[in-house]
C-alpha positions in Angstrom: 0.0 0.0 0.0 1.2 3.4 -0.9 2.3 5.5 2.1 0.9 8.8 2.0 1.4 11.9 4.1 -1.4 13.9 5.8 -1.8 17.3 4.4 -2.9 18.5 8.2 -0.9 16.7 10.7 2.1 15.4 8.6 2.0 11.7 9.7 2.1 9.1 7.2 -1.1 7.0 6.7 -1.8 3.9 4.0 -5.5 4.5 2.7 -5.7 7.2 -0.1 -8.4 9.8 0.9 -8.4 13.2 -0.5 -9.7 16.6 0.4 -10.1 18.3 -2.9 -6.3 19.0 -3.6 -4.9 17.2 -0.9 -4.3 13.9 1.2 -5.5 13.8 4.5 -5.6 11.2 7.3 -9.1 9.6 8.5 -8.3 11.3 12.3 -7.9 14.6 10.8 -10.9 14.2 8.2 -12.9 13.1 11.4 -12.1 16.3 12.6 -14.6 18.3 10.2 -18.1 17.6 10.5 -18.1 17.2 6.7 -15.2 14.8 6.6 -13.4 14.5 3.6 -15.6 16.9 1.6 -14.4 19.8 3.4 -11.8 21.6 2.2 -7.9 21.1 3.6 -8.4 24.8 4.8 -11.3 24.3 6.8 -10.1 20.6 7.8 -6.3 22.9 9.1 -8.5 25.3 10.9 -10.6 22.3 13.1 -7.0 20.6 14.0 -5.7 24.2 15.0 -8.9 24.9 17.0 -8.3 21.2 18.4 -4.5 21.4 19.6 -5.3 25.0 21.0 -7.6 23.3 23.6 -5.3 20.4 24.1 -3.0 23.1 25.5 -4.9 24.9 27.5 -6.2 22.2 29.1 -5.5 21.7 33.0 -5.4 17.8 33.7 -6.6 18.1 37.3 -7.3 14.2 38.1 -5.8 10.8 37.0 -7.4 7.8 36.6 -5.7 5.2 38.4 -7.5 2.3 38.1 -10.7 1.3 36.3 -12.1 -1.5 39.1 
């Protein structure tokens, strides 16, 4: 299988999906609520909202164990 690079993210994925011009992975498509008919721009712009959050958010409690 042909390994392809994400348009969004830069990691390389093996299924070919495409966003008009471009290549993007199924996590980043996921991303959109249009998937991979949005465009790479708008698809960018949810991943950049995303890792924003990620950074700003305060872990305050850890899960230790599940039983």
């Amino acid at each position: 299988m042909p390994k392809n690079i994400c348009a969004i993210c830069g990691q390389k994925f093996c299924v070919e999906r495409s966003a008009k011009d471009r290549s993007v992975c199924d996590f980043c498509a996921s991303l959109s609520p249009y998937g991979n008919a949005d465009s790479v721009d708008n698809i960018r712009r949810y991943y950049q909202a995303m890792v924003q959050r990620n950074q700003m958010f305060n872990k305050t409690k850890t899960l230790k164990s599940v039983l």
